[in-house]
N, C-alpha and C positions, 0 to 999 in steps of 0.2 A: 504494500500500500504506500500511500503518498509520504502520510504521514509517517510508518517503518521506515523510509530512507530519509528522513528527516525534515518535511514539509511543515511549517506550524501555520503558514496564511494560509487561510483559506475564504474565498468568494462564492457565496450560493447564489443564486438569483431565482426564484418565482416564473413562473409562467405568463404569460400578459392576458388577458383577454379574448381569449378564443374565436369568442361568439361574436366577436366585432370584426374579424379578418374577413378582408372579400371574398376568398373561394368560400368559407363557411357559408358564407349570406345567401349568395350567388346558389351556391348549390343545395342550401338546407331549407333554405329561407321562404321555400312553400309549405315545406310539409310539417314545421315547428313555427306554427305563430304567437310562442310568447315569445313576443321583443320586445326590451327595454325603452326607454325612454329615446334612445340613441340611434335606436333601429340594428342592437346588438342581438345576437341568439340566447336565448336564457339556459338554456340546456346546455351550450357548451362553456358559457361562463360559469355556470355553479359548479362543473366539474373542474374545470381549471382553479375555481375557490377551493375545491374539494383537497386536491395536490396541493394546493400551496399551505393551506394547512397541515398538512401533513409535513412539508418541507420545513416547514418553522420549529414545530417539534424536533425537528430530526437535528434541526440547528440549535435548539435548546442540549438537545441529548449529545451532541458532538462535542459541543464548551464543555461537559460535563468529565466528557470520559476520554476527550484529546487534553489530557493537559499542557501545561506551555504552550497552548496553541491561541489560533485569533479566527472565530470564523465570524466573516460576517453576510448578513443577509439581507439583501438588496430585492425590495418589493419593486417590480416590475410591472406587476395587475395596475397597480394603483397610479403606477407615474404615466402607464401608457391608456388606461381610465381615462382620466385627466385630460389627457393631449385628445384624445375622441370627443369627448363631452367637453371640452371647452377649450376647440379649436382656435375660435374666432379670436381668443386673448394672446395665443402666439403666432 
């Protein structure tokens, strides 16, 4: 492992938004009509919520049992949320 040969940084990063990518829309986006406010797919974002909770955990659990280590984890849902839903400010 990374960390056995000596790695202690570590960078996680989250999932973004699934249900907001174009091929999803484009090709899901008859047969699943819960969309959000944003005209995202709600099915593929609550799974991508689903992993990233999971991921944070896992990042809670890695600080716990890498010691000397540094991980950190970088929400990606959220920053690229954001840039969808409130385009027009950047």
């Amino acid at each position: 492992s990374l960390y056995a040969n000596g790695a202690r940084n570590f960078q996680l990063h989250n999932t973004g938004p699934l249900g907001c990518l174009p091929q999803k829309v484009s090709m899901f986006g008859e047969y699943y009509t819960a969309h959000d406010e944003n005209g995202c797919l709600n099915v593929f974002n609550d799974a991508a919520k689903v992993y990233n909770t999971g991921l944070k955990k896992l990042c809670a659990e890695l600080r716990t049992n890498l010691k000397n280590s540094t991980i950190v984890h970088v929400d990606i849902y959220s920053i690229k949320y954001d840039l969808i839903a409130n385009h027009a400010k950047y």
